[in-house]
mmCIF file of the N, C-alpha and C atoms, coordinates in Angstrom:
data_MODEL
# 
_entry.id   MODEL 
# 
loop_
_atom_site.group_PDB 
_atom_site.id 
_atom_site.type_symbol 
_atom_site.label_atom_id 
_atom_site.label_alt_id 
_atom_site.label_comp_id 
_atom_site.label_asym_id 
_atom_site.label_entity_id 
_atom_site.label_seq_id 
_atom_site.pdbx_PDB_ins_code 
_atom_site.Cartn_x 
_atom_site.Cartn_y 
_atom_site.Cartn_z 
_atom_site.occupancy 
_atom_site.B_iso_or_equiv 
_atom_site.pdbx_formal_charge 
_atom_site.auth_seq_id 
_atom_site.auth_comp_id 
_atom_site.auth_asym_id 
_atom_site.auth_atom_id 
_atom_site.pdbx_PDB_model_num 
ATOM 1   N N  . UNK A 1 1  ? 0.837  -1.160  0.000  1.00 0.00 ? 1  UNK A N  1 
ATOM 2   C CA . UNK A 1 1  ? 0.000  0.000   0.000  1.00 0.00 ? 1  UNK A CA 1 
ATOM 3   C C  . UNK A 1 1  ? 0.894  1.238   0.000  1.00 0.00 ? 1  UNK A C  1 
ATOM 4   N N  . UNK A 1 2  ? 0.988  2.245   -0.832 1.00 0.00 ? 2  UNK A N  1 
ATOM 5   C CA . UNK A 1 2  ? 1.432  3.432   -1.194 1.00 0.00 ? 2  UNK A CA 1 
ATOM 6   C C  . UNK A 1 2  ? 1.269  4.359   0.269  1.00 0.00 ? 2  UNK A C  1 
ATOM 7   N N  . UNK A 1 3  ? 2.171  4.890   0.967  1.00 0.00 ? 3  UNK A N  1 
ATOM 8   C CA . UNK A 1 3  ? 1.929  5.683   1.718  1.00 0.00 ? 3  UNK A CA 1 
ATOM 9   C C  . UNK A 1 3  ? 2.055  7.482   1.290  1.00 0.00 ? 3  UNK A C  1 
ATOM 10  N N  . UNK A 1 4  ? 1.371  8.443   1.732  1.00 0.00 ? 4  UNK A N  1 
ATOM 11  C CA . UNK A 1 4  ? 1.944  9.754   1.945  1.00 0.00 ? 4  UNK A CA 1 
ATOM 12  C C  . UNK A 1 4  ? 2.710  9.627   2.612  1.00 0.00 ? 4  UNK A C  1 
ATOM 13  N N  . UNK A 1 5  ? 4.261  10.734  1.924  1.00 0.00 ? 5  UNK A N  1 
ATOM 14  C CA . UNK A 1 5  ? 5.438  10.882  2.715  1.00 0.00 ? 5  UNK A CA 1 
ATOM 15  C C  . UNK A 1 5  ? 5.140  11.694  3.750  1.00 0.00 ? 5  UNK A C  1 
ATOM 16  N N  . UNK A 1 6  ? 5.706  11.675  4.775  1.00 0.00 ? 6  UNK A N  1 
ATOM 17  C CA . UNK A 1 6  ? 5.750  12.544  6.067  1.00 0.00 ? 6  UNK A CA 1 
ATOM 18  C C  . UNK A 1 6  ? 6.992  13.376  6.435  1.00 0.00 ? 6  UNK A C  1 
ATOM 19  N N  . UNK A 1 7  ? 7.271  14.882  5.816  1.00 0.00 ? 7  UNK A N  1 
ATOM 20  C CA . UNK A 1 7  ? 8.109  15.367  6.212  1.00 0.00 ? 7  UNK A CA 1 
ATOM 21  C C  . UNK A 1 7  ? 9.123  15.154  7.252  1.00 0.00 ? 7  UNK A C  1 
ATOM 22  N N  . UNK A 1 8  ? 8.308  14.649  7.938  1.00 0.00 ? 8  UNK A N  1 
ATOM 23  C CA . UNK A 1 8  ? 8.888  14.934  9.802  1.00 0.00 ? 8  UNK A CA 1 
ATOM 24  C C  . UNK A 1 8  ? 9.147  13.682  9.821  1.00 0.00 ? 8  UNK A C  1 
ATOM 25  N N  . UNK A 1 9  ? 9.378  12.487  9.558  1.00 0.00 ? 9  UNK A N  1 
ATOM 26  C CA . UNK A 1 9  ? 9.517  11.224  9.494  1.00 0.00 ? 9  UNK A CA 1 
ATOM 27  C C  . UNK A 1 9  ? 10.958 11.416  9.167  1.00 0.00 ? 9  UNK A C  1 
ATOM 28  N N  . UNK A 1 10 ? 12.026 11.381  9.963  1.00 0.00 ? 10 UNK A N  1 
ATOM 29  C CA . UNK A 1 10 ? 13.446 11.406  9.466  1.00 0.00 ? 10 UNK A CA 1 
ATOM 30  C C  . UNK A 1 10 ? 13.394 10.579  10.813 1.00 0.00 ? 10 UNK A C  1 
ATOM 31  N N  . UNK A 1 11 ? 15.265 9.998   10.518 1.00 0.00 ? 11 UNK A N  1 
ATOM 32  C CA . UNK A 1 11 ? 15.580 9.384   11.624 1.00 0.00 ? 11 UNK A CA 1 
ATOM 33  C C  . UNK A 1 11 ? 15.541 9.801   13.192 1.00 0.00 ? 11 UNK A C  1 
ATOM 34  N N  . UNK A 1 12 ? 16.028 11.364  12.791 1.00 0.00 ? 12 UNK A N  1 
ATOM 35  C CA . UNK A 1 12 ? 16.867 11.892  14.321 1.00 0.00 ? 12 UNK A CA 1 
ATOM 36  C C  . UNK A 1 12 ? 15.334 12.220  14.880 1.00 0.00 ? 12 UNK A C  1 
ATOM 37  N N  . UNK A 1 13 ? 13.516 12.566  13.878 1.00 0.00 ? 13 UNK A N  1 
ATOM 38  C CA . UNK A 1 13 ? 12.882 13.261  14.777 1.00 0.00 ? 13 UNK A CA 1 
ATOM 39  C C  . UNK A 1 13 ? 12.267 11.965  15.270 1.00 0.00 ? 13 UNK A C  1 
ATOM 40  N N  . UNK A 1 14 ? 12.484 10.372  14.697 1.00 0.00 ? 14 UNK A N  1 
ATOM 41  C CA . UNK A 1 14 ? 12.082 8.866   15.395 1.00 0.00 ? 14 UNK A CA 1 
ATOM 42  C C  . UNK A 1 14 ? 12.730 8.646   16.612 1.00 0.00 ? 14 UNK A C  1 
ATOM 43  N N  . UNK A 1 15 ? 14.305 8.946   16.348 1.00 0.00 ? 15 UNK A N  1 
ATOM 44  C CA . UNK A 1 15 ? 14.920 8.784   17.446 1.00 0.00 ? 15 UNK A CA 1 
ATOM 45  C C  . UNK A 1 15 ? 14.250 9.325   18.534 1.00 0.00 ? 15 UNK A C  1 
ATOM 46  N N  . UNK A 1 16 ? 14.228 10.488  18.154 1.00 0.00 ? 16 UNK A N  1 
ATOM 47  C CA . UNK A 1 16 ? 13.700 11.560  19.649 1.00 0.00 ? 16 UNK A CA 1 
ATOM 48  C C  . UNK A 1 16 ? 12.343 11.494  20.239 1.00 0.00 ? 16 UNK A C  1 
ATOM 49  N N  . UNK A 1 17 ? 11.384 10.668  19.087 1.00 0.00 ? 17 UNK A N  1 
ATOM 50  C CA . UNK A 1 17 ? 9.952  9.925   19.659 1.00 0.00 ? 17 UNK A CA 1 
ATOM 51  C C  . UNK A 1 17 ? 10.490 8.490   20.448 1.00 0.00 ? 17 UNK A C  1 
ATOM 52  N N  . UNK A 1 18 ? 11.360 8.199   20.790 1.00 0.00 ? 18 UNK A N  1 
ATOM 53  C CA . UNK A 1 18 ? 12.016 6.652   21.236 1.00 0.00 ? 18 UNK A CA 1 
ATOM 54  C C  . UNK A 1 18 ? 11.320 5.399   20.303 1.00 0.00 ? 18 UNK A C  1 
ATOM 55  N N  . UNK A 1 19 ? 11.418 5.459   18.995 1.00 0.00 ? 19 UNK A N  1 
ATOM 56  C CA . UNK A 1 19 ? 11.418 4.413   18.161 1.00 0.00 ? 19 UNK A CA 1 
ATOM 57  C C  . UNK A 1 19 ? 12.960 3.724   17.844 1.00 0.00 ? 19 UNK A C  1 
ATOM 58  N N  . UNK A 1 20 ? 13.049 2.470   18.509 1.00 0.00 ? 20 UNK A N  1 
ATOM 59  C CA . UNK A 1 20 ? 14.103 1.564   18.074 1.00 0.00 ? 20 UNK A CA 1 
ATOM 60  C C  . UNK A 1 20 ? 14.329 1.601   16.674 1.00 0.00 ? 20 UNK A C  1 
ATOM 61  N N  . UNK A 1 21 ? 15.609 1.428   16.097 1.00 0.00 ? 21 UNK A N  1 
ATOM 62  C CA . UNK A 1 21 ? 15.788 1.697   14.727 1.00 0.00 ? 21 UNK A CA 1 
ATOM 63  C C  . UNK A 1 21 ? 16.787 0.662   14.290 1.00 0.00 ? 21 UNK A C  1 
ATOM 64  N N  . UNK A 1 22 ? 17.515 0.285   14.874 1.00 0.00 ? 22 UNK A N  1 
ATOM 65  C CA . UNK A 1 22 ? 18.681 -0.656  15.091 1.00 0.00 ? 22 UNK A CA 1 
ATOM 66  C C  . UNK A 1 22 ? 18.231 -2.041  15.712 1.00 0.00 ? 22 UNK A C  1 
ATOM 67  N N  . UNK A 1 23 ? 18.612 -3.305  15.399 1.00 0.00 ? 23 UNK A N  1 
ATOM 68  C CA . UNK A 1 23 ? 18.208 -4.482  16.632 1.00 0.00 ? 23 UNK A CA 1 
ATOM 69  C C  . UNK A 1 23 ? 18.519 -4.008  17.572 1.00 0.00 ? 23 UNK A C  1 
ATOM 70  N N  . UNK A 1 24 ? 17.715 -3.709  18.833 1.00 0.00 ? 24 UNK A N  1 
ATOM 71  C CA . UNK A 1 24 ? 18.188 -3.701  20.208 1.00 0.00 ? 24 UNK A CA 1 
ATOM 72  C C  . UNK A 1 24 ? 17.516 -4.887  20.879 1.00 0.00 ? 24 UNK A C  1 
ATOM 73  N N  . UNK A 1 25 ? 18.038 -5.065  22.260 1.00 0.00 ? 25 UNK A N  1 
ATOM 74  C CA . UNK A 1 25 ? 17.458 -6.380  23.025 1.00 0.00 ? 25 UNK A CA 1 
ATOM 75  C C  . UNK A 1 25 ? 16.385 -5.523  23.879 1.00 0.00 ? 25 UNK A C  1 
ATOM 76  N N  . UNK A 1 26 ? 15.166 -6.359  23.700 1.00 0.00 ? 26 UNK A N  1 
ATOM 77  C CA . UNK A 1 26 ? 14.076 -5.840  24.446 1.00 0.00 ? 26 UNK A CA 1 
ATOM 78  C C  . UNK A 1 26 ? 14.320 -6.482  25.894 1.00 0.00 ? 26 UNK A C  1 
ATOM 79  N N  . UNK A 1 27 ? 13.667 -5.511  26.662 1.00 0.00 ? 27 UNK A N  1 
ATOM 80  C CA . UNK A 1 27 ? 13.470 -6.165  28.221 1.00 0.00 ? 27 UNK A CA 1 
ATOM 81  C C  . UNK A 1 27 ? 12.043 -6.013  28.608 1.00 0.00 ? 27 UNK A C  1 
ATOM 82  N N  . UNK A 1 28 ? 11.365 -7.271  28.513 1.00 0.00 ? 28 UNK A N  1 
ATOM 83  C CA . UNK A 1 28 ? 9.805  -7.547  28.428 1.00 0.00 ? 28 UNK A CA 1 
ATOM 84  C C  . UNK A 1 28 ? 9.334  -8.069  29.609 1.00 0.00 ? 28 UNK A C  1 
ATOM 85  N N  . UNK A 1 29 ? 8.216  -7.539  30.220 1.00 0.00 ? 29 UNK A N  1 
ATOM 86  C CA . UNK A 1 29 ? 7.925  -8.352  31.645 1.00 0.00 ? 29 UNK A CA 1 
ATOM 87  C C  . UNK A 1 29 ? 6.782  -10.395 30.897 1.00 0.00 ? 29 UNK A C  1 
ATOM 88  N N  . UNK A 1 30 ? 7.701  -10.986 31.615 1.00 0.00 ? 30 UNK A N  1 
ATOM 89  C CA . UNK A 1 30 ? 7.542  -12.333 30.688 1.00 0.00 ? 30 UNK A CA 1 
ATOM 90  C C  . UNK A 1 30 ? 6.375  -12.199 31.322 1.00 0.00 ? 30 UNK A C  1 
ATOM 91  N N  . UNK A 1 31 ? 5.817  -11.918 32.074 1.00 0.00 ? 31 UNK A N  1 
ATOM 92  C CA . UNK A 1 31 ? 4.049  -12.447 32.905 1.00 0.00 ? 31 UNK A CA 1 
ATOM 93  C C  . UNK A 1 31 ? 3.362  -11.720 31.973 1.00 0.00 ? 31 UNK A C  1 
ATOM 94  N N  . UNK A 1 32 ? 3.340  -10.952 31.043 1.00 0.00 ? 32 UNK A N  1 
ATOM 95  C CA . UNK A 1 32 ? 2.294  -10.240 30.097 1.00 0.00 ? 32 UNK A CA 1 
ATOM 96  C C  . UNK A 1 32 ? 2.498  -11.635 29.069 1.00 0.00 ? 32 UNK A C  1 
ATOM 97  N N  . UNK A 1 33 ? 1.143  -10.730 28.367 1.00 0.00 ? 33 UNK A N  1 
ATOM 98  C CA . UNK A 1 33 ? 1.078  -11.986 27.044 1.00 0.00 ? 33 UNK A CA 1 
ATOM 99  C C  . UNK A 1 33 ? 1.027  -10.860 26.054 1.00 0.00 ? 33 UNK A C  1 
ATOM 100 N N  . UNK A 1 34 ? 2.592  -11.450 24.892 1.00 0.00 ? 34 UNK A N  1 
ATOM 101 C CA . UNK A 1 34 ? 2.897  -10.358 23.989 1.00 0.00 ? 34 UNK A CA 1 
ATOM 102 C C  . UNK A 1 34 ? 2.437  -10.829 22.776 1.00 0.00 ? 34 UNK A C  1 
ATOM 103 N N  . UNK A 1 35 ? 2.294  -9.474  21.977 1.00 0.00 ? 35 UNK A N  1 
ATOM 104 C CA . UNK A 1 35 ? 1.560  -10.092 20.584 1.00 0.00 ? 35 UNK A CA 1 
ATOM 105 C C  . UNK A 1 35 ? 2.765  -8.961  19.900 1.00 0.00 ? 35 UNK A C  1 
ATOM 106 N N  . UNK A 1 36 ? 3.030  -9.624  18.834 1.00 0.00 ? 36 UNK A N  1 
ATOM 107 C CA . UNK A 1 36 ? 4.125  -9.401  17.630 1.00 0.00 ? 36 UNK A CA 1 
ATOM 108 C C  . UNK A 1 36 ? 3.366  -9.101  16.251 1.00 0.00 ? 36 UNK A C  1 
ATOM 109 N N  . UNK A 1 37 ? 3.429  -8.463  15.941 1.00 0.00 ? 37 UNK A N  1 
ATOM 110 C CA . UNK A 1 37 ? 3.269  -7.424  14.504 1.00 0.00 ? 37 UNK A CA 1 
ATOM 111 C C  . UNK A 1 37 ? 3.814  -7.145  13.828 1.00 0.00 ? 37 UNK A C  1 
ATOM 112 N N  . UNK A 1 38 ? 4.653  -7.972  12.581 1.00 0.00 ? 38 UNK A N  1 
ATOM 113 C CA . UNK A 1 38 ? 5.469  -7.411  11.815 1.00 0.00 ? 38 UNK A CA 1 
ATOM 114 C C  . UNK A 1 38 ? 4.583  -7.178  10.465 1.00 0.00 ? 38 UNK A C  1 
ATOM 115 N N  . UNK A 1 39 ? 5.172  -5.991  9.697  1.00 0.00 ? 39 UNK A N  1 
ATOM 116 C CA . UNK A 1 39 ? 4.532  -4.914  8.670  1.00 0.00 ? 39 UNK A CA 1 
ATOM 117 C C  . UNK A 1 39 ? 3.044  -4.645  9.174  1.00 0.00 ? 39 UNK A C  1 
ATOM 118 N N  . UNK A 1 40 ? 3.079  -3.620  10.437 1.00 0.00 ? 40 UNK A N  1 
ATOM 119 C CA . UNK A 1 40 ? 2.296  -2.961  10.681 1.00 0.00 ? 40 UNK A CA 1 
ATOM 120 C C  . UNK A 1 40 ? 0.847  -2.071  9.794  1.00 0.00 ? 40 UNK A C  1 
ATOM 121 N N  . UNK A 1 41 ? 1.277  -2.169  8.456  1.00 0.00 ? 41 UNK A N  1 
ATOM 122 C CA . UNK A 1 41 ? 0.557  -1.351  7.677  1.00 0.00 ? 41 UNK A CA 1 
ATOM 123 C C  . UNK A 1 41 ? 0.727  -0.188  8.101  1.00 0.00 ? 41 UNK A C  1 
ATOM 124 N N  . UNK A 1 42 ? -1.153 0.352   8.362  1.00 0.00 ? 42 UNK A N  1 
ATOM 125 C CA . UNK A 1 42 ? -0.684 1.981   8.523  1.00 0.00 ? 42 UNK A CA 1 
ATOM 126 C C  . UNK A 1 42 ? -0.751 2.215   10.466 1.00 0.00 ? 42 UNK A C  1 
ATOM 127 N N  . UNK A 1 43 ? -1.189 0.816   11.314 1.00 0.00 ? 43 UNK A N  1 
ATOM 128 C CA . UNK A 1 43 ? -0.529 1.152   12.176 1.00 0.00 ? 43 UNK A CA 1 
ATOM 129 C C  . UNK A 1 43 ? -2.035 1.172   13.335 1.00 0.00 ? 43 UNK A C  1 
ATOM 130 N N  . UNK A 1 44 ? -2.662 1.273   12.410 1.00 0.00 ? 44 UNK A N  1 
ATOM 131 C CA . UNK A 1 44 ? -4.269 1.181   13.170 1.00 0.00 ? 44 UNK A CA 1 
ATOM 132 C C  . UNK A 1 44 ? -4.911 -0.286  14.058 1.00 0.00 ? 44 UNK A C  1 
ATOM 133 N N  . UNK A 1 45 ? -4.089 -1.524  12.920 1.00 0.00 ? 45 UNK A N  1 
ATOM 134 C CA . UNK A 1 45 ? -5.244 -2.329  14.203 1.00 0.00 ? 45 UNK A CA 1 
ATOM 135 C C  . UNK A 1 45 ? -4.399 -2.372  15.395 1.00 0.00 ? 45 UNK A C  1 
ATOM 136 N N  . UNK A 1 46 ? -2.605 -2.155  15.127 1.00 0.00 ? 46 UNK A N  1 
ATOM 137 C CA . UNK A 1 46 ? -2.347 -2.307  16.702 1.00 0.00 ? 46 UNK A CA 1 
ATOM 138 C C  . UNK A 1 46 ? -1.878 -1.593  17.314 1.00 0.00 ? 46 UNK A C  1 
ATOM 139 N N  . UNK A 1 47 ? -2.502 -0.062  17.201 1.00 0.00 ? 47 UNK A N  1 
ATOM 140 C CA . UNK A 1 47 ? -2.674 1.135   18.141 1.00 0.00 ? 47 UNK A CA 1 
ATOM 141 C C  . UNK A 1 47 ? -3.777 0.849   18.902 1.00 0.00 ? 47 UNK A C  1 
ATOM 142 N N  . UNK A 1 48 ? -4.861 0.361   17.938 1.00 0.00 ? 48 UNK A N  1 
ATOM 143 C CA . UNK A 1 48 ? -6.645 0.224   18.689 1.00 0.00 ? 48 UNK A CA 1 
ATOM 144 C C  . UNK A 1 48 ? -6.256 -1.378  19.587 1.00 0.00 ? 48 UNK A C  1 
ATOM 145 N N  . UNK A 1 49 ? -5.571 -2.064  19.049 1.00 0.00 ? 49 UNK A N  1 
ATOM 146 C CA . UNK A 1 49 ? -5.327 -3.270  20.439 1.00 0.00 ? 49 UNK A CA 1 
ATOM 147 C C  . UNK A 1 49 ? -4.611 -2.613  21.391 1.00 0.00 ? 49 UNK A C  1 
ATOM 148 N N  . UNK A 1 50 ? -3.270 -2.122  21.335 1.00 0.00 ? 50 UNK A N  1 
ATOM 149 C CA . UNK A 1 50 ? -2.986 -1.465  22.520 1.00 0.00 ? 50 UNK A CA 1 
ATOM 150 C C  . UNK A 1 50 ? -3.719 -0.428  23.527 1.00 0.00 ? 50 UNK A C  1 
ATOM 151 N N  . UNK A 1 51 ? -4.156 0.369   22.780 1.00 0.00 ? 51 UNK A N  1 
ATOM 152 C CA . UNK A 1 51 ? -5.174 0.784   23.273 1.00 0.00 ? 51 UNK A CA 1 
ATOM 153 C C  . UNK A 1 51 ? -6.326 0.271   23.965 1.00 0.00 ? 51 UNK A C  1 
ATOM 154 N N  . UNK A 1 52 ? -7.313 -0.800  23.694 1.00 0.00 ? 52 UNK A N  1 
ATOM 155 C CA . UNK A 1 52 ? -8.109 -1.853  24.334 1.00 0.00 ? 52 UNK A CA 1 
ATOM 156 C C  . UNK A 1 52 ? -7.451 -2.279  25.240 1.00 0.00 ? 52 UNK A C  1 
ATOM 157 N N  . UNK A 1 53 ? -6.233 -3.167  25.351 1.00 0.00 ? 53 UNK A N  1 
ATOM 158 C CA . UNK A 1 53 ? -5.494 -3.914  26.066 1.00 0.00 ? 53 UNK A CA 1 
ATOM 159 C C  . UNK A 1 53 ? -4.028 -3.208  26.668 1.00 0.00 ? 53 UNK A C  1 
ATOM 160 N N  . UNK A 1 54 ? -4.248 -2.617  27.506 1.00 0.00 ? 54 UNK A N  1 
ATOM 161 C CA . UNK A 1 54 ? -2.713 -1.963  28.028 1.00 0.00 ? 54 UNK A CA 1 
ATOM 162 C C  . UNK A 1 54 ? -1.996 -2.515  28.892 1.00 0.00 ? 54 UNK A C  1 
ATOM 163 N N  . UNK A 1 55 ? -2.798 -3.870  29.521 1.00 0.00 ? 55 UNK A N  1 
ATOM 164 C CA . UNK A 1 55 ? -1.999 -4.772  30.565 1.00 0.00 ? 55 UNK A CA 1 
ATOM 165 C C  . UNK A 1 55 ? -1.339 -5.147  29.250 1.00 0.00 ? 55 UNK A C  1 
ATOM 166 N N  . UNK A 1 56 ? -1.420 -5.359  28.343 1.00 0.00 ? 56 UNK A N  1 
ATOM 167 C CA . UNK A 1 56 ? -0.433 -6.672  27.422 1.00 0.00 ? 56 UNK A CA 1 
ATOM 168 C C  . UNK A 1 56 ? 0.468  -5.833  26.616 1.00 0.00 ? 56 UNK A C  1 
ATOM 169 N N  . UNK A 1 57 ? 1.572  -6.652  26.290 1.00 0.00 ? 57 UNK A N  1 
ATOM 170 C CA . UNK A 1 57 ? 2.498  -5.993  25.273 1.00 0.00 ? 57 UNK A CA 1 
ATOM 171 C C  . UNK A 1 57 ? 2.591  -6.147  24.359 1.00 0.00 ? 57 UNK A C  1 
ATOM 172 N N  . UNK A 1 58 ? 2.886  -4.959  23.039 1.00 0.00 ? 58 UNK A N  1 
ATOM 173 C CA . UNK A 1 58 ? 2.969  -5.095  21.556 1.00 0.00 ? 58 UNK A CA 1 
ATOM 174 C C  . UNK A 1 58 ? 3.715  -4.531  20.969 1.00 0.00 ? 58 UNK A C  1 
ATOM 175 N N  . UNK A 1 59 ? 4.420  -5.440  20.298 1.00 0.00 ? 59 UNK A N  1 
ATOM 176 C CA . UNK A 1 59 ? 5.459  -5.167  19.147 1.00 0.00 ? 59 UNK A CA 1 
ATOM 177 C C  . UNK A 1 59 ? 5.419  -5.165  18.146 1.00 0.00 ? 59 UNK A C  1 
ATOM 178 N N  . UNK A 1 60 ? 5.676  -3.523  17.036 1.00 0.00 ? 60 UNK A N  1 
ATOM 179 C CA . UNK A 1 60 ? 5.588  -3.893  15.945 1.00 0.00 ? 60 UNK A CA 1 
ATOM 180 C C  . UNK A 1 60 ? 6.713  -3.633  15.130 1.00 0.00 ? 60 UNK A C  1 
ATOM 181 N N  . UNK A 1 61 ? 6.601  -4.449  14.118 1.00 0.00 ? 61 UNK A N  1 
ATOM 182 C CA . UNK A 1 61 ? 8.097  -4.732  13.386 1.00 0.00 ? 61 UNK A CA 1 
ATOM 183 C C  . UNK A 1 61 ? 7.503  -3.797  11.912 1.00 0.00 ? 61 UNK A C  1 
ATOM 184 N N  . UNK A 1 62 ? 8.362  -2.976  11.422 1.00 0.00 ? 62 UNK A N  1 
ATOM 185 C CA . UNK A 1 62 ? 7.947  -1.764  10.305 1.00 0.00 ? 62 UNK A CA 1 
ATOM 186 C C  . UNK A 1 62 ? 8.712  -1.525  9.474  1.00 0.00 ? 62 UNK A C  1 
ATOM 187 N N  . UNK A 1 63 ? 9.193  -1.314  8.478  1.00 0.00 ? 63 UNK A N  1 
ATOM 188 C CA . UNK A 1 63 ? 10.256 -0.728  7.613  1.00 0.00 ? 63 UNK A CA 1 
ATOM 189 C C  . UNK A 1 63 ? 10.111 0.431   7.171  1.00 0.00 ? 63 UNK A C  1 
ATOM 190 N N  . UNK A 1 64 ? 8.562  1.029   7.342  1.00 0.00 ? 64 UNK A N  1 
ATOM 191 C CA . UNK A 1 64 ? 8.595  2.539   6.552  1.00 0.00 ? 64 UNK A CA 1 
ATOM 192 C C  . UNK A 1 64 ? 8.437  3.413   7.684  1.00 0.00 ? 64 UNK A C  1 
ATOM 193 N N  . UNK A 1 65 ? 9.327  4.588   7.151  1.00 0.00 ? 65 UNK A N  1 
ATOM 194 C CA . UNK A 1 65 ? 9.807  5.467   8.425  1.00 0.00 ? 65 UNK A CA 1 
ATOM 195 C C  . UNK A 1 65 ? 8.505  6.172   8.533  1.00 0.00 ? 65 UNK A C  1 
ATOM 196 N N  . UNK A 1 66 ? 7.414  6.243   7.418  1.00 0.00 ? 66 UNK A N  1 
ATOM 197 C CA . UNK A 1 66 ? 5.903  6.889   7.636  1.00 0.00 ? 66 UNK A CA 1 
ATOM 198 C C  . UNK A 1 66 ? 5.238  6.383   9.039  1.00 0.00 ? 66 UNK A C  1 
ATOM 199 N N  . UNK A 1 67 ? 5.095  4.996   8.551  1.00 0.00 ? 67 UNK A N  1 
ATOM 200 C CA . UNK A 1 67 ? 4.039  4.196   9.573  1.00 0.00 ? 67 UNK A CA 1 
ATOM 201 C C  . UNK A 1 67 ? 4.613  4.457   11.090 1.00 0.00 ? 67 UNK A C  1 
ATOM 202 N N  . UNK A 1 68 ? 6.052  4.333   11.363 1.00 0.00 ? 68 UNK A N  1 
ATOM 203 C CA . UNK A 1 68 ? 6.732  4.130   12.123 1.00 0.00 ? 68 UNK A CA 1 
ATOM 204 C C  . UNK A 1 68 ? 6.685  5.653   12.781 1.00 0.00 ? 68 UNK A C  1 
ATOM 205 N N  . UNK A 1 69 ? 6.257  6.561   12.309 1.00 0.00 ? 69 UNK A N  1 
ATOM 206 C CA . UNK A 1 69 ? 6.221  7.911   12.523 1.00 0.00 ? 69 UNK A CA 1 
ATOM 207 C C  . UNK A 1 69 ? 4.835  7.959   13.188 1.00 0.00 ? 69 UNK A C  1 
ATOM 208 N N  . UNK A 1 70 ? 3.783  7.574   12.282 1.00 0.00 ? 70 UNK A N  1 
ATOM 209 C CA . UNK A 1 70 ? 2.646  7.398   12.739 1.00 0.00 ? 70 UNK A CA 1 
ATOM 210 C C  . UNK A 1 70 ? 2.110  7.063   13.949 1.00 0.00 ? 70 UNK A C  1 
ATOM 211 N N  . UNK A 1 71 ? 2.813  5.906   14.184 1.00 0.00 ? 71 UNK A N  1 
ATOM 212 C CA . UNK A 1 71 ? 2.833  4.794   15.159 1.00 0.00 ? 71 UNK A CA 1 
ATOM 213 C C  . UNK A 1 71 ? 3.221  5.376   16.407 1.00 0.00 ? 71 UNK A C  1 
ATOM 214 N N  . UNK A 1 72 ? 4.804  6.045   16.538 1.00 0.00 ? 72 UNK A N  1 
ATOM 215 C CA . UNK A 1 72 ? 5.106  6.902   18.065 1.00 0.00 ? 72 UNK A CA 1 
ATOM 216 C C  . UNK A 1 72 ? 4.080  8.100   18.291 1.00 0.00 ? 72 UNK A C  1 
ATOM 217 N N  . UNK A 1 73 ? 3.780  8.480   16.700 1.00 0.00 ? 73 UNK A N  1 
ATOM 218 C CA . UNK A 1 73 ? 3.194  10.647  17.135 1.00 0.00 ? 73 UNK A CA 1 
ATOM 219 C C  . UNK A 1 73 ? 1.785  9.835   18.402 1.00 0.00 ? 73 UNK A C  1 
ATOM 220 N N  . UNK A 1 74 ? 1.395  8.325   18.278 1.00 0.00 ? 74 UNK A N  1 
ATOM 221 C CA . UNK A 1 74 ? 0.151  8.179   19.128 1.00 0.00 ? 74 UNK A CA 1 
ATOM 222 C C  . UNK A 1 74 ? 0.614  7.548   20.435 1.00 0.00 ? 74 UNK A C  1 
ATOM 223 N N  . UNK A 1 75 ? 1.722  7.500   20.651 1.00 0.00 ? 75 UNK A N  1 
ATOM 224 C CA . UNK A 1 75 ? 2.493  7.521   21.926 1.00 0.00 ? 75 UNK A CA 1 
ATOM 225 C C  . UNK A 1 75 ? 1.926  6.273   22.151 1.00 0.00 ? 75 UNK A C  1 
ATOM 226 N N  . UNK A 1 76 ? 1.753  4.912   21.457 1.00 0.00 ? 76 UNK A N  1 
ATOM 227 C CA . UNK A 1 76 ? 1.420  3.615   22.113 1.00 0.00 ? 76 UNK A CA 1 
ATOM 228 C C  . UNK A 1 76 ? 2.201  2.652   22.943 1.00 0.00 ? 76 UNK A C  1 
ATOM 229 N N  . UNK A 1 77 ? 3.284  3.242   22.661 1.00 0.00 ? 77 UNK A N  1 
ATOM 230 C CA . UNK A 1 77 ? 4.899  2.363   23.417 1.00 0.00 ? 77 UNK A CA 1 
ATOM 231 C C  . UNK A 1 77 ? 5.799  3.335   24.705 1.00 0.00 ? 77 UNK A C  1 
# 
């Protein structure tokens, strides 16, 4: 799916929303039950699960710096 570019979608303004960009090692509380998301799309069904569900944890795996922009400006992580 074709996204609109997002000006503001650069690395340094992801960095500074705390979006991982690099493999880093997560530190996850193992007593939650995590759900994994890779190619998020535009980022909606698992903002609205996190959102529903905030005891549980979610990870999503992204390659476009849009979605990934999208995704922090709603502060779900």
């Amino acid at each position: 799916m074709r996204q609109k570019k997002i000006k503001d979608a650069t690395i340094e303004n992801l960095e500074k929303l705390g979006v991982l960009l690099a493999p880093t090692p997560l530190k996850v509380d193992a007593s939650k039950k995590i759900t994994l998301e890779i190619g998020s799309g535009k980022g909606r069904f698992i903002t609205s699960l996190a959102n529903d569900f905030p005891e549980e944890v979610f990870i999503a795996v992204e390659r476009d710096q849009n979605v990934c922009y999208r995704l922090a400006q709603k502060k779900v992580f």
